[in-house]
N, C-alpha and C positions, 0 to 999 in steps of 0.2 A: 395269242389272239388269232383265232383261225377265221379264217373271212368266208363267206360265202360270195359263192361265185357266181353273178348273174351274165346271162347270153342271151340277150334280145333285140339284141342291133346287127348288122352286118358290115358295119362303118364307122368311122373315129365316132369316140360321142363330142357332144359342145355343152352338155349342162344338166349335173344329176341334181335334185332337190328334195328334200323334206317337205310336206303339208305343215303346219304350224301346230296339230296335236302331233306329229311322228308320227304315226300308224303306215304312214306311204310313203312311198319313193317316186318320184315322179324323174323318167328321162328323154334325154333326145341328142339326134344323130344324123350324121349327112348322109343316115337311107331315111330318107323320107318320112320317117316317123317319129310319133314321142310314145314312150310307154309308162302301165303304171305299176308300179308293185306293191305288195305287203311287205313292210321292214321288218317283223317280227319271223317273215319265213322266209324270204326272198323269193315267194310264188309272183309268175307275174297277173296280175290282176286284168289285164287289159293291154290294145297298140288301138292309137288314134290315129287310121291311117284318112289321108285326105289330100297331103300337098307333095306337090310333084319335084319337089326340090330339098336341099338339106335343112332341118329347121334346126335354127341358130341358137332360141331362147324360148324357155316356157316360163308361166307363171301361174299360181292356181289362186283364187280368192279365201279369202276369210274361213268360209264354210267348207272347204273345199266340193263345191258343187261344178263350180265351173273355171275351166285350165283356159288360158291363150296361151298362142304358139307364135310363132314367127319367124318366117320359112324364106329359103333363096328364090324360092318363086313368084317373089313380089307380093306375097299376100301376109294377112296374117288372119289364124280361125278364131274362132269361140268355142268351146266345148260345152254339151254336158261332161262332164269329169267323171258321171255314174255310167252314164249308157255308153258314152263314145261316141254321139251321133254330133256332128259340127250344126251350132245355133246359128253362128254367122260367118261372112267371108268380108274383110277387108281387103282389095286390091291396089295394091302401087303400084310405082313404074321403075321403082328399083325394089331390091333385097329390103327385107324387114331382118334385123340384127337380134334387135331386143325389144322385150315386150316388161309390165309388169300393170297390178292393177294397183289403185292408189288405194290407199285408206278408204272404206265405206263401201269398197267393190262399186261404187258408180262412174267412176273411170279409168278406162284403159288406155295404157302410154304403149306407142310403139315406136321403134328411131328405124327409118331407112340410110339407106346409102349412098355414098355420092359412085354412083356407078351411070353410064348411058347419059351424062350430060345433066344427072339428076343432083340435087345438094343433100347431104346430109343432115334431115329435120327429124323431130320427134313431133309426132301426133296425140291429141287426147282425145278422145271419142267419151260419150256421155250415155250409159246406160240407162234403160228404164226403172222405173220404181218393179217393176214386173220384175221377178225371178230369172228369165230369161231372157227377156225384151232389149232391143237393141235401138236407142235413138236416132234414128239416121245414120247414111253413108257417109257424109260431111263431119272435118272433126270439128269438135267447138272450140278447139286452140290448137296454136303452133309454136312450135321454140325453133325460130332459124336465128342463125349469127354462127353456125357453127361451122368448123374447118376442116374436121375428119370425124368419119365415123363413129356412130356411138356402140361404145359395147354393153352397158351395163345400165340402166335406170331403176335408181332407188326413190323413194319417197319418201320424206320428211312423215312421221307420225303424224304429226297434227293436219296435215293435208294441205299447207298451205306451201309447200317448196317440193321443187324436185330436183335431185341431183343425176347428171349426167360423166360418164366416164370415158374417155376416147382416146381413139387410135396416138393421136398428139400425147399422151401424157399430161392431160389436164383434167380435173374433172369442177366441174361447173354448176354453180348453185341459182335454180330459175324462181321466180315468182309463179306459180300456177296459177293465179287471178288471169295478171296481164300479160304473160310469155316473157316480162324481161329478163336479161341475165344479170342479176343481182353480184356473182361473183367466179372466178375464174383461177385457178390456182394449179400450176407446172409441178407436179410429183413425181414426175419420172423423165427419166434421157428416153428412154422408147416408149412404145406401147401400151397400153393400158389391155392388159386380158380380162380379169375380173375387178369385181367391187362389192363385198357384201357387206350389210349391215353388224355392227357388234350386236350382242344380247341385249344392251340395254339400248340401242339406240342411242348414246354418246356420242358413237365414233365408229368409224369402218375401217374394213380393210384392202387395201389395192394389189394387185399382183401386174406384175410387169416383165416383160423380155427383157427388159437392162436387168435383171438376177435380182428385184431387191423385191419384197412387200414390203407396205408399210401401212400401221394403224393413225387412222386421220381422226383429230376434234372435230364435231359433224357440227359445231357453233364457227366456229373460228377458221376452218381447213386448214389447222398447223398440225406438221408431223409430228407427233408424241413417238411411236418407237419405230425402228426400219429393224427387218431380217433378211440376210443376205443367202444367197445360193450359188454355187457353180455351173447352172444353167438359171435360162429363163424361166420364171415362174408364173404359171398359166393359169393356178386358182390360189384360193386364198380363205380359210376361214377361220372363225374363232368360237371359240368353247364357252358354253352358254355356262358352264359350271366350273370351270378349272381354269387359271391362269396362263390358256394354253391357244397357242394359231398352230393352224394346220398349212402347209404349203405344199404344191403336187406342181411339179412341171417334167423340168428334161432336156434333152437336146431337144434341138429342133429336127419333127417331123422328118423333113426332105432329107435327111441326114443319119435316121436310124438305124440303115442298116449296114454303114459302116463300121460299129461298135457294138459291145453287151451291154447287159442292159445296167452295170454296175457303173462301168465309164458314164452310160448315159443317163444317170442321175432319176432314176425312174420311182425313187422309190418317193411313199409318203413321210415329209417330215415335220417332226414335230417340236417347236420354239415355244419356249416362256418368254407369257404376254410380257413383261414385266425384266427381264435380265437380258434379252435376247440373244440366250443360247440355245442351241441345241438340244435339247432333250430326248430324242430318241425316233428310229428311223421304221416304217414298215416296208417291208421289201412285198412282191409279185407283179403288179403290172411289166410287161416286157414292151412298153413305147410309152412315151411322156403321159404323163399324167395331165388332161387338159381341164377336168375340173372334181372340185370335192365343196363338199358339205358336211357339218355337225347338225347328228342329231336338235330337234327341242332340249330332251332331257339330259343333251352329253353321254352319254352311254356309247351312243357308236357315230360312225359317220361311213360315208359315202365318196367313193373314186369311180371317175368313167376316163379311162386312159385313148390311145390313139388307135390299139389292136383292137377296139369291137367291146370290152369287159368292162362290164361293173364289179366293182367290190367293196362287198357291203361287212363292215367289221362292227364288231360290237366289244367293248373296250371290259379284257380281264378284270378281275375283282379285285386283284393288287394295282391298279390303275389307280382307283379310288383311296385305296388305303399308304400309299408310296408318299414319301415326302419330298418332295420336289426344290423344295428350297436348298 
């Protein structure tokens, strides 16, 4: 499996992503930009440049027409996702983390930080019926009660819950009617780095500094399976086609260059959903691996490590045909 090697950041990345047909890669990094690419060639297609700080989290809608960002410079944008040109600015008074749009693309969730005296809330803003139109500056709801930082906001399918992932090791189920917090559930001794959805919407997966993932019942929030590592684990995904999670972490960062990158646990690995063993490692990034993604159709997936690289692999033809059991 030979990867292609992308170079369009100058700084750790924080979050590489798929569009929802696959045809694009969408990333972002603490130089100031999110970019977009072709997965079929690894050209880059486009850099949304506009905020003056690291953006933390993107998210692109339905259509893929239009991307939000969400950047350390207290703001978060709008995109056209075609042209590149920013439709709007949200401005806070602290760091915007994470962003995501809910089902129907007529709302945008963004979580700040508790930085400068500020709390750790999540915002929903209310789009227009217009294609690009932006409801007011004001958001039409808040989710406060929370303790630390949010890293990750998922959506409930049906658009009526949103789940939240934080610094605490908790991740937290809302009402999006009324903002309340319906439910609250401790998965992890540290951290919480990532959280993305399964294929089916069932169940997700958490990645954490305490070394473990694990795949959560998105009805219930009980652990169904935990995979363990010898460093902290920074992302987290799962295979829309194959019985398989993806885990990318590492030492930690402040720490890398005491060691290679074998010690430092850098490579991408790959666990069955279902026995939670090991199944097999891909080695190149030379610093932790801080986030991945599986393709839509499973064929490939996506790594953005701490050196600056994306690596975009597209999964041999004996991938498919191997028996894993």
């Amino acid at each position: 499996m030979r990867p292609m090697i992308l170079k369009g950041h100058e700084r750790p990345l924080t979050m590489v992503k798929f569009n929802r047909e696959g045809d694009l890669v969408f990333s972002s990094a603490k130089d100031k930009v999110a970019t977009a690419w072709y997965a079929s060639t690894g050209e880059r297609l486009g850099t949304y440049v506009g905020h003056n700080g690291a953006v933390w989290g993107l998210d692109s809608d339905w259509f893929c027409s239009r991307l939000i960002t969400g950047s350390a410079d207290n703001s978060a944008k709008l995109w056209d996702a075609q042209r590149g040109t920013v439709l709007h600015t949200w401005e806070y008074k602290s760091p915007i983390r994470a962003v995501a749009f809910a089902p129907g693309d007529r709302i945008v969730t963004m979580a700040s930080t508790a930085l400068m005296g500020q709390t750790p809330d999540v915002y929903l803003h209310r789009l227009t019926d217009e294609l690009m139109g932006v409801e007011g500056a004001e958001p039409v709801l808040k989710l406060v009660g929370l303790d630390m930082n949010v890293v990750r906001i998922l959506w409930y399918p049906t658009g009526d819950l949103v789940l939240t992932a934080s610094e605490d090791g908790c991740v937290r189920r809302w009402d999006a009617e009324t903002g309340t917090m319906l439910d609250c559930k401790k998965l992890h001794t540290s951290r919480i780095n990532d959280c993305q959805w399964g294929p089916d919407h069932f169940c997700f997966i958490t990645a954490s500094s305490d070394q473990y993932a694990k795949v959560v019942d998105a009805a219930s929030l009980e652990v169904m399976k935990t995979y363990k590592m010898e460093a902290p684990v920074n992302s987290a995904s799962m295979s829309p086609t194959h019985p398989h999670v993806l885990l990318g972490g590492g030492q930690e960062a402040s720490q890398v260059t005491t060691t290679d990158n074998r010690a430092g646990k850098f490579e991408g690995r790959l666990y069955h959903l279902v026995y939670e063993t090991e199944i097999g490692r891909v080695k190149g990034h030379f610093g932790p691996i801080n986030t991945v993604s599986f393709s839509p159709n499973g064929r490939q997936y996506v790594s953005g490590a701490e050196e600056g690289y994306i690596r975009l692999h597209t999964f041999d033809q004996d991938y498919f045909t191997r028996n894993y059991n």
